[in-house]
Structures are given as structure tokens and as C-alpha cells.
DSSP file (Angstrom, degrees, kcal/mol; ACC not computed):
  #  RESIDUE AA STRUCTURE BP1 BP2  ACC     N-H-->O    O-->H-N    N-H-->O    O-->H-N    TCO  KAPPA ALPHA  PHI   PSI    X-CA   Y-CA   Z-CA
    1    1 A X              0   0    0      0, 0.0    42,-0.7     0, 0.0     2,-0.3   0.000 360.0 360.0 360.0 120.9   26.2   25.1  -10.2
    2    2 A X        +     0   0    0     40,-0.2     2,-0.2     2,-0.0    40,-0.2  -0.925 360.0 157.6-115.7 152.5   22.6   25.2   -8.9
    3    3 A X        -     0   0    0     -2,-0.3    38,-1.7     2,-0.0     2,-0.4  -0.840  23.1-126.5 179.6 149.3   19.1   24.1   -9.0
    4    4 A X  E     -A   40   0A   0     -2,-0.2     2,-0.3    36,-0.2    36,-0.2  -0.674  12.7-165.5 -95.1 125.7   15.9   23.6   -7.5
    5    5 A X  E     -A   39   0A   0     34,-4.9    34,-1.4    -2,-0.4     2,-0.2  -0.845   3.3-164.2-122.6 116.6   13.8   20.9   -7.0
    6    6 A X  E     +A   38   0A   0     -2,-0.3     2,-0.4    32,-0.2    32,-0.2  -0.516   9.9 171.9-117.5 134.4   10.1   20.8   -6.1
    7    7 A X  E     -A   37   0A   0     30,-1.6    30,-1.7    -2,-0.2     2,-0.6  -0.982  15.6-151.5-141.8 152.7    8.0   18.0   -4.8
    8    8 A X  E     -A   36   0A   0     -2,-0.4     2,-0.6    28,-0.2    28,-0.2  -0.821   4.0-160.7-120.3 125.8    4.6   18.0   -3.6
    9    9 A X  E     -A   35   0A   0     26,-2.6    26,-3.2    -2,-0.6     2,-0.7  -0.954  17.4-135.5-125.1 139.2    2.6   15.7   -0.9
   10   10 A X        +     0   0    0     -2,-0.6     3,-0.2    24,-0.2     2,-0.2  -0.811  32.6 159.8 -76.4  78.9   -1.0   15.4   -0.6
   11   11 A X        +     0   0    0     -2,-0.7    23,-0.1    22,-0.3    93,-0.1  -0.265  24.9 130.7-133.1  69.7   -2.4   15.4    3.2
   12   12 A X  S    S+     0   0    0     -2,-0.2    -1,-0.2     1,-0.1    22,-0.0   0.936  91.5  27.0 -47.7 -70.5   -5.8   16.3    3.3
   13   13 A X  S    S+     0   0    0     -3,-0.2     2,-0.4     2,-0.0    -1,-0.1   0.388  95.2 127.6 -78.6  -6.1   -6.8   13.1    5.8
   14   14 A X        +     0   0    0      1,-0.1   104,-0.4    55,-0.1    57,-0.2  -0.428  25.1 164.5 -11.0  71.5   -3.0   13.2    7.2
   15   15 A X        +     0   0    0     55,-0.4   103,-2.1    -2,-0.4     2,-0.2   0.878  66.6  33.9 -77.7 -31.4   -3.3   13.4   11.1
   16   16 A X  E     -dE  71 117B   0     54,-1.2    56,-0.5   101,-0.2   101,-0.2  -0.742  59.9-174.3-123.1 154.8    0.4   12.5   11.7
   17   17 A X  E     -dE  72 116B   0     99,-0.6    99,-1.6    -2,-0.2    56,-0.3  -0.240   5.0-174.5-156.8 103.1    3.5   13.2    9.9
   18   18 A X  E     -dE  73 115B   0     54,-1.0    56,-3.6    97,-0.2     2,-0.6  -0.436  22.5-149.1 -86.2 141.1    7.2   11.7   10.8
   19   19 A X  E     -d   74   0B   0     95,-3.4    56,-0.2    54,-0.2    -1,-0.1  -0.823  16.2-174.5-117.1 114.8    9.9   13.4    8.3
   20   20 A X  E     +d   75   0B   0     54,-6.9    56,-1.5    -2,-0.6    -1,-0.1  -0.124  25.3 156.2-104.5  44.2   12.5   11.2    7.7
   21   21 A X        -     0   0    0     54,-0.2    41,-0.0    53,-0.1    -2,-0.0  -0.144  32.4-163.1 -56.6 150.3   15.0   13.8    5.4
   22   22 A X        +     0   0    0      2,-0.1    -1,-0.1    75,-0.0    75,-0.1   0.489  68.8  78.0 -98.4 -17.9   18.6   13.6    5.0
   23   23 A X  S    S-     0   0    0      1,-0.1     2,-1.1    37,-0.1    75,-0.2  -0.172  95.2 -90.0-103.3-170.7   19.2   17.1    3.8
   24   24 A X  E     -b   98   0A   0     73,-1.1    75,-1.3    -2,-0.0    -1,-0.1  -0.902  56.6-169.7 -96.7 101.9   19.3   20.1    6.0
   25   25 A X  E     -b   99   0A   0     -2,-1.1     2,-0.3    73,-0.2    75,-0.2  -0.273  30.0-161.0 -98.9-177.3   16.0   21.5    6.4
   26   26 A X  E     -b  100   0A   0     73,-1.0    75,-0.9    -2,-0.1     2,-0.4  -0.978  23.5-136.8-145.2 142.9   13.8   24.5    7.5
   27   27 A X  E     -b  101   0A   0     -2,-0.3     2,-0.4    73,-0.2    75,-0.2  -0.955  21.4-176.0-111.0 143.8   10.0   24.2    8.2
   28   28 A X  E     -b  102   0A   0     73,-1.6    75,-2.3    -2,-0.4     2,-0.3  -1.000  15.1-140.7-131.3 113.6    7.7   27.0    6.9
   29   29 A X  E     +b  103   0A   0     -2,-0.4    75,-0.3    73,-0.2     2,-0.2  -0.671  31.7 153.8 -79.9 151.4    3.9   27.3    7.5
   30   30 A X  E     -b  104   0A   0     73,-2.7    75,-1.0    -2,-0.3    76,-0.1  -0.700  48.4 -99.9-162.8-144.4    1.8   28.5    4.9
   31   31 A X  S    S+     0   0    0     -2,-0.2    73,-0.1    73,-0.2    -2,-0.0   0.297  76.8 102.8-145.3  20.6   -1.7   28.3    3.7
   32   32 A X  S    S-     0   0    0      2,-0.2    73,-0.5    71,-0.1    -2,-0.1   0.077  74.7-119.6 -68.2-150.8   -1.8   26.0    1.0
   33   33 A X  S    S+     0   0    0     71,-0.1   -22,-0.3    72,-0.1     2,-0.2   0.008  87.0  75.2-143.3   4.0   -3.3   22.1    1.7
   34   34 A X  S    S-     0   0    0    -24,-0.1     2,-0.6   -23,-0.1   -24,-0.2  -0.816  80.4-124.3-108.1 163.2    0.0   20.5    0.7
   35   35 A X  E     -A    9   0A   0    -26,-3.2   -26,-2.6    -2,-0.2     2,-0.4  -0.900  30.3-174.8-101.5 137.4    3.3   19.9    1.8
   36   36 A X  E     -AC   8 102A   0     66,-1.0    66,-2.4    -2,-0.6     2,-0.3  -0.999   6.5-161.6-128.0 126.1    5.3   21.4   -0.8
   37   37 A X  E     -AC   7 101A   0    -30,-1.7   -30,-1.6    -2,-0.4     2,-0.3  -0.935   4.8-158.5-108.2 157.3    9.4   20.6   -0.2
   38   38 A X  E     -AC   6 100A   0     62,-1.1    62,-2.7    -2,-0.3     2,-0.6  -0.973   7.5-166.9-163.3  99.3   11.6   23.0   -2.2
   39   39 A X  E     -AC   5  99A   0    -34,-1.4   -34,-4.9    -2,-0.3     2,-0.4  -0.972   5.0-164.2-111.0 121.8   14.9   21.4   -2.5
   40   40 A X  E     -AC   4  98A   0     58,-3.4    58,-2.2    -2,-0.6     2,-0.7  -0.726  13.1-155.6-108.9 131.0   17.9   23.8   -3.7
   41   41 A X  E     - C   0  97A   0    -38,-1.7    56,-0.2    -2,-0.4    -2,-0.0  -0.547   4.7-159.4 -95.3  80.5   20.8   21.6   -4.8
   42   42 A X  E     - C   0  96A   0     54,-2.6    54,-0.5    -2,-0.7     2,-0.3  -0.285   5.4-169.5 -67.4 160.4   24.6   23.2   -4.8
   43   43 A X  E     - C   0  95A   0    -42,-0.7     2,-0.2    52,-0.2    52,-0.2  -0.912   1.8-170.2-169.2 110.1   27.3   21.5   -7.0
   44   44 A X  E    S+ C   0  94A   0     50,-2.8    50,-0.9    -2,-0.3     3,-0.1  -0.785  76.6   3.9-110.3 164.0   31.0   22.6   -6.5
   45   45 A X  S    S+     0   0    0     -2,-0.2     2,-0.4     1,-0.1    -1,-0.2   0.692 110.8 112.3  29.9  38.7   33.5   21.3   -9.1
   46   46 A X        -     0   0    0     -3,-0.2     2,-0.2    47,-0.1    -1,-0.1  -0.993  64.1-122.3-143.8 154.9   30.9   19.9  -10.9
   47   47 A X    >>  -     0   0    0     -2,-0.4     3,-1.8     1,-0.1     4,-1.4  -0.559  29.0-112.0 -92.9 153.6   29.2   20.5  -14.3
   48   48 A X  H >> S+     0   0    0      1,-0.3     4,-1.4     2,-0.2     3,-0.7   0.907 120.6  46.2 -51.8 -41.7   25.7   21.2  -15.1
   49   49 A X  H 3> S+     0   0    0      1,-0.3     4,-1.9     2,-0.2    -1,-0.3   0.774 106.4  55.6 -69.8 -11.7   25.5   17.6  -16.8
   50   50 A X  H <> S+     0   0    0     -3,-1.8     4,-2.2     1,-0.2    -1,-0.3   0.906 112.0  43.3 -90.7 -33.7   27.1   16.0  -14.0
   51   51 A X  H << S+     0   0    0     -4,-1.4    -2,-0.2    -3,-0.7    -1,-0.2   0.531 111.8  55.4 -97.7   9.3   24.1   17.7  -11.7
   52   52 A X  H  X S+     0   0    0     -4,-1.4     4,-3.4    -5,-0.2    -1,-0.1   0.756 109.8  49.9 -49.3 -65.2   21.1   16.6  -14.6
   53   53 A X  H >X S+     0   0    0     -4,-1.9     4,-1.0     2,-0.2     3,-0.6   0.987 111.2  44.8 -74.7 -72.6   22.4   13.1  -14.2
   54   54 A X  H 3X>S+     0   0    0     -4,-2.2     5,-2.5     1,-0.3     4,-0.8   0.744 115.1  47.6 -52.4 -40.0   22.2   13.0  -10.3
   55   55 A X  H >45S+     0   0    0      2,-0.2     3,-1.5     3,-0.2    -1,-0.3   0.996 114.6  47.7 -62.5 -56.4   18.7   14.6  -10.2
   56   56 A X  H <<5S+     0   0    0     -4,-3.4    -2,-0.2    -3,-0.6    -3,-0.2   0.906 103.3  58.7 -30.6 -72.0   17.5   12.2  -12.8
   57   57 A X  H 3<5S-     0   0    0     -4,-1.0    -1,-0.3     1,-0.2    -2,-0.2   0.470 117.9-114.8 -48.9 -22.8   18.9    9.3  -11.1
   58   58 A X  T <<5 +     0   0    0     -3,-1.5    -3,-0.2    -4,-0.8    -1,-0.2   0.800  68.9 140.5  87.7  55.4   16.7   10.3   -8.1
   59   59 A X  S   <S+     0   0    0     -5,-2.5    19,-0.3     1,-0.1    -4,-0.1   0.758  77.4  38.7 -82.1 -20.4   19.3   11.2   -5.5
   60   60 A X  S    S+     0   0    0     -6,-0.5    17,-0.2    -5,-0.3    -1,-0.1   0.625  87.9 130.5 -92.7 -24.6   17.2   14.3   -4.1
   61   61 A X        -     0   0    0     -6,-0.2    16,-1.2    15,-0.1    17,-0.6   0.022  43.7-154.9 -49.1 172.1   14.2   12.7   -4.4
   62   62 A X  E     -F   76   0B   0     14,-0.2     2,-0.3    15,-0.1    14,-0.2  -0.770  11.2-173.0-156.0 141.9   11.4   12.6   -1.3
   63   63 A X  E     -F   75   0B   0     12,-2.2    12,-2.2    -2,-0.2     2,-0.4  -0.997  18.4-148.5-154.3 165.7    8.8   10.1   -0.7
   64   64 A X  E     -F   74   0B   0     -2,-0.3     2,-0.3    10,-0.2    10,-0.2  -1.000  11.8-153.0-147.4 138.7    5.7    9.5    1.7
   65   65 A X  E     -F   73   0B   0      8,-1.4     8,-0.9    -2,-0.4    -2,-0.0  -0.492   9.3-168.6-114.6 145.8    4.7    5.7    2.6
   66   66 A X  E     +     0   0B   0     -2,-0.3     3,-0.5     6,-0.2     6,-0.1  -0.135  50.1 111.1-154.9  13.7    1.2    6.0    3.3
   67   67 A X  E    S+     0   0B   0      1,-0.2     5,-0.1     6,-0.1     4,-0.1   0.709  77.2  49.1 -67.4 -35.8    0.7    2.5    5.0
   68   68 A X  E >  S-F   71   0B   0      3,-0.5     3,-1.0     2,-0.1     2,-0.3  -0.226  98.8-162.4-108.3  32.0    0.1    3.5    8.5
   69   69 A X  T 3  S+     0   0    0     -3,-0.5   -55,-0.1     1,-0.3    -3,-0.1  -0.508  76.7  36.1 -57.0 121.2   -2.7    6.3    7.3
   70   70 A X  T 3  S+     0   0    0     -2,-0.3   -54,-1.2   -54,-0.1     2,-0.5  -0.950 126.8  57.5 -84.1 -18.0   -3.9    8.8    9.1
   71   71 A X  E <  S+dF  16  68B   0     -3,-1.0    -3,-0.5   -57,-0.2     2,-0.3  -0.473  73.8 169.1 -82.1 114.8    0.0    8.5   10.1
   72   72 A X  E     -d   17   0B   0     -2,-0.5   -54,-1.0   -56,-0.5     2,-0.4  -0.830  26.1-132.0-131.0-175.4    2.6    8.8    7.0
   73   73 A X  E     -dF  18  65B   0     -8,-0.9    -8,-1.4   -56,-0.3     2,-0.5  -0.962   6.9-158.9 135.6  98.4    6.4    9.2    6.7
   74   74 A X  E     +dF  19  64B   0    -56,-3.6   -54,-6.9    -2,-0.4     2,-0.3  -0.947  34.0 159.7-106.1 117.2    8.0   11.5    4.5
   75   75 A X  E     -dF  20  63B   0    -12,-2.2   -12,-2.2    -2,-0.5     2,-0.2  -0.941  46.7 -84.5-143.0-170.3   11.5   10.4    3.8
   76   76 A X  E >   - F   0  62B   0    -56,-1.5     3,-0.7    -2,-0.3   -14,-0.2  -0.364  30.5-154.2 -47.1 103.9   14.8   10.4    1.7
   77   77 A X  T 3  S+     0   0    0    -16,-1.2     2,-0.4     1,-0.3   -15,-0.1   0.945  96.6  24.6 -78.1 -35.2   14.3    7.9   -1.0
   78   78 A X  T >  S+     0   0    0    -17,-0.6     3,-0.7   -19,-0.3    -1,-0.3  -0.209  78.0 165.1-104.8  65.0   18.2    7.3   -1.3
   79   79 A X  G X  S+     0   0    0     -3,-0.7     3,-0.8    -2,-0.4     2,-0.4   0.838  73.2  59.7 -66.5 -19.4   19.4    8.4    2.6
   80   80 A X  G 3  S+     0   0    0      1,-0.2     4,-0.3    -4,-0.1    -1,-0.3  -0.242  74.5 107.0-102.0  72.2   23.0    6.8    2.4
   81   81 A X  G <  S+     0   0    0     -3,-0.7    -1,-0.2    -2,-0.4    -2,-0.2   0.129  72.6  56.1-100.8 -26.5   23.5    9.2   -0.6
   82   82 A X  S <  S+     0   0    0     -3,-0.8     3,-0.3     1,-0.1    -2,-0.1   0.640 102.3  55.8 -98.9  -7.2   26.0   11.4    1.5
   83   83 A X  S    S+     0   0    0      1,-0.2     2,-1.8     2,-0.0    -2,-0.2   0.905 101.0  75.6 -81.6 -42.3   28.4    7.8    2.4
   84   84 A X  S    S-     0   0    0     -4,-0.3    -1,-0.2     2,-0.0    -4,-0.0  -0.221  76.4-172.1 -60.3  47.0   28.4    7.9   -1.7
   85   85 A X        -     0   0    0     -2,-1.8     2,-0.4    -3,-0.3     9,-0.1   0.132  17.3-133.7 -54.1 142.5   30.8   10.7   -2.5
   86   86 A X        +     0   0    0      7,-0.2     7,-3.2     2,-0.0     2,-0.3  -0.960  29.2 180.0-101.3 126.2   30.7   11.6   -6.4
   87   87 A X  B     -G   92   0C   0     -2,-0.4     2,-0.3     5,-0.2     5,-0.2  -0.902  17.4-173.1-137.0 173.6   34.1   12.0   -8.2
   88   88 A X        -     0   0    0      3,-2.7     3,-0.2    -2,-0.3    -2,-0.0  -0.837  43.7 -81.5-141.2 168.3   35.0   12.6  -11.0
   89   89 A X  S    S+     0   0    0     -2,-0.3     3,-0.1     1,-0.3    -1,-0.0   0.397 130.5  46.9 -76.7   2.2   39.2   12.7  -13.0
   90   90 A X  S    S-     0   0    0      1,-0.3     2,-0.5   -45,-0.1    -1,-0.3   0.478 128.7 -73.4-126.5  -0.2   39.6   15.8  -11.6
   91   91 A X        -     0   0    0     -3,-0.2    -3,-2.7   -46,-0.1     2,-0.4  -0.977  58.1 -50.2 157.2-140.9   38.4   15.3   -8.0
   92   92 A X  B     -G   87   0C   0     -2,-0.5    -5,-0.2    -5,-0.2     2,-0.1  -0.725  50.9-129.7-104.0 140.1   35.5   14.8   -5.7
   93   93 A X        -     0   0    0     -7,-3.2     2,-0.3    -2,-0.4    -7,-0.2  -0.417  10.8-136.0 -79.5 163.4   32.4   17.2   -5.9
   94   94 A X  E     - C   0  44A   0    -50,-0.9   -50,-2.8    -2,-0.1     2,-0.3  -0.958  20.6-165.4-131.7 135.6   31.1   18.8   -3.0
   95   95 A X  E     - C   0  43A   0     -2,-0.3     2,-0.4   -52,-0.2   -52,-0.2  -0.996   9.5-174.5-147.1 109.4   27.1   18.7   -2.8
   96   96 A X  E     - C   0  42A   0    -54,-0.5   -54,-2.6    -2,-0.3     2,-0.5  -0.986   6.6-170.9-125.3 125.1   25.2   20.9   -0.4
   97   97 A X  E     - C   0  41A   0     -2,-0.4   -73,-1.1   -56,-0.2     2,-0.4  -0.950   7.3-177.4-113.7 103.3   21.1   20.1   -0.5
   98   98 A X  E     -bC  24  40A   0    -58,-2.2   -58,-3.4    -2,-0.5     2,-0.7  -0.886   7.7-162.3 -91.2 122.6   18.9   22.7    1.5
   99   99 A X  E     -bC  25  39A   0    -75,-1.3   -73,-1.0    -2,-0.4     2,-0.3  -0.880  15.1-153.1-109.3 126.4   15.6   22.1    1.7
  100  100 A X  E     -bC  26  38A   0    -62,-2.7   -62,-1.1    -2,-0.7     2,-0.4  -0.781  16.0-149.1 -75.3 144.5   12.4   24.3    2.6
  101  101 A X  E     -bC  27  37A   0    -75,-0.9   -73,-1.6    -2,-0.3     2,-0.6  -0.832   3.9-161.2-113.1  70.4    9.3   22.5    4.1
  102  102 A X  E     -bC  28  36A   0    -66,-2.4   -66,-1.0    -2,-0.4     2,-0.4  -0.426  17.0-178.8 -47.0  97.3    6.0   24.1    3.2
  103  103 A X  E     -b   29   0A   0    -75,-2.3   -73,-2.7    -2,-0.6   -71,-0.1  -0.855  33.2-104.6-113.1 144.5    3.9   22.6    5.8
  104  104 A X  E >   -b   30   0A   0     -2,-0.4     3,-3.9   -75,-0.3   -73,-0.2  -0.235  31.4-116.2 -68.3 136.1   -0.2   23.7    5.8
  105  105 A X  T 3  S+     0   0    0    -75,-1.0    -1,-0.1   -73,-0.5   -74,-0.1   0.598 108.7  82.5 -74.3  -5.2   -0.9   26.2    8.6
  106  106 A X  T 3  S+     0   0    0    -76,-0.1    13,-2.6    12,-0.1    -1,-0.2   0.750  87.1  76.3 -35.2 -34.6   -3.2   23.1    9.9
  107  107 A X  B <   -H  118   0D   0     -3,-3.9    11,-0.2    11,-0.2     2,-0.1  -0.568  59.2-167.9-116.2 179.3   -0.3   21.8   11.3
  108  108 A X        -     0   0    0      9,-0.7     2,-0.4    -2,-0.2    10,-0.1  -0.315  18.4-151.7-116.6-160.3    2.1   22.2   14.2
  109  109 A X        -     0   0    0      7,-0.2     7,-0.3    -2,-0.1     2,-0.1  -0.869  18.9-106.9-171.4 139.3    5.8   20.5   14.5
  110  110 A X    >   -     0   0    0      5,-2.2     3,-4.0    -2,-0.4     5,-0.2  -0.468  39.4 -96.9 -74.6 160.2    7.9   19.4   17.3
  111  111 A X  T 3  S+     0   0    0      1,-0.4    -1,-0.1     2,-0.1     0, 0.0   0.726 126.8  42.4 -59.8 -34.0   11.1   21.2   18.4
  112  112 A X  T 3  S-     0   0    0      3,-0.1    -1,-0.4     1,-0.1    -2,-0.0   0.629 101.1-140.1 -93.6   3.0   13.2   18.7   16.4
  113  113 A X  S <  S+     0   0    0     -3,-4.0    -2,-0.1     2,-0.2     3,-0.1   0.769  71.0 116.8  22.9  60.0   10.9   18.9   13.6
  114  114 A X  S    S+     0   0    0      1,-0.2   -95,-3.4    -4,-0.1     2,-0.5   0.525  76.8  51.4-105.7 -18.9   11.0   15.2   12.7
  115  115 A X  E     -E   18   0B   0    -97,-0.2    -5,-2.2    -5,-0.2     2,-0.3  -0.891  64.3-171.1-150.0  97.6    7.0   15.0   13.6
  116  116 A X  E     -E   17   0B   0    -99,-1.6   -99,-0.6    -2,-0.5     2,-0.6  -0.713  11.7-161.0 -84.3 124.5    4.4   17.5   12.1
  117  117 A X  E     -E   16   0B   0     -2,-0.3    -9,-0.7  -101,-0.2  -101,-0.2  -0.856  20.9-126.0-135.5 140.6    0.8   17.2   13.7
  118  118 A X  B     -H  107   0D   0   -103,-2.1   -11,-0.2    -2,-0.6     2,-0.2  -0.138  44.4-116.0 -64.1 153.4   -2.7   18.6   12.2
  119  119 A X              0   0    0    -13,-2.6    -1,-0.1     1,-0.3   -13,-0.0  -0.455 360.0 360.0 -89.0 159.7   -4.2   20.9   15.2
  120  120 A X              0   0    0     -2,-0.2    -1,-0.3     0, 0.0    -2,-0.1   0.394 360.0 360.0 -54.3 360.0   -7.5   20.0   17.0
């Protein structure tokens, strides 16, 4: 059981950006003016409804704090979501979340790629 989920960030005036993900990522450049992340969700032993309700509930979800602007923080709205194991009466699911990073060819990223910054 699979499925993709897309979320989108706005950083037009954006100088700074620290990525606070849980999931396993990749960073991509490309030539939009958004950060577009592209999270594909796996679900072993588990049923389409079972992976409906967990997207709903916002377990995958992404958010960006925008307090410290030009500087913002994209992170993991639930991050102890992998200590929460889901089971179910006939045993524990296994949940693998990959994410893609669209990042605006504006920017650059550091080797650990926790900290995207827009070029001179």
C-alpha cells in the first residue's frame, strides 16, 4: 500500500532555510519559486483505510515557522511519530516515508542538507 503526498512552501523573501524532517529525504533543484516536498508513503500489513486515517490525522505532514523571517524552519509537524509504532490484531505495520525536496535553483544546501541558502 502506497501513496503520495505533496506539500508546497512559499519562499520568495526566504534567505535562510533549516529543514527539520524526520523522513528520509533527497534534495532536488529545480526551477520553480517553491519548495515543493513530495512525500511517498509505504504501508506493509496495512490497509488502504488504515493509511487514509494516518494521512488525515497529519502524521506525514510538514510545516514552516516563519517567525525568524528572512530565516524559516521547515519541519515534521509530528517528529516522534516513528517511537509511535501502529498495530493493529494482526500485528504491527511497517511504514517507510521517502521524501523528495524540490528546492528553487536560487538556492544552495549544505553537505548534511539540514540548511538550504538563497545564492548571492
Amino acid at each position: 500500500m502506497a501513496r503520495t503526498i505533496y506539500q508546497v512552501f512559499d519562499v520568495d523573501s526566504v534567505k535562510t532555510v533549516n529543514l527539520d524532517i524526520a523522513d528520509i529525504y533527497e534534495i532536488y533543484s529545480w526551477a520553480g519559486s517553491t519548495i515543493l516536498i513530495e512525500t511517498n508513503v509505504q504501508l506493509s500489513h496495512g490497509s488502504a483505510e488504515i493509511l487514509d486515517y494516518l494521512i488525515k490525522e497529519g502524521r506525514y505532514d510538514v510545516a514552516m515557522d516563519t517567525i525568524a523571517m528572512p530565516e524559516v524552519k521547515i519541519y515534521t509537524k509530528m517528529p516522534d511519530r516513528k517511537k509511535k509504532r501502529v498495530k493493529t490484531p494482526d500485528g504491527e505495520i511497517t511504514e517507510i516515508p521517502d521524501a523528495k525536496i524540490f528546492v528553487p535553483d536560487t538556492f544552495t544546501w549544505s553537505d548534511d542538507k539540514k540548511v538550504l541558502r538563497r545564492k548571492e
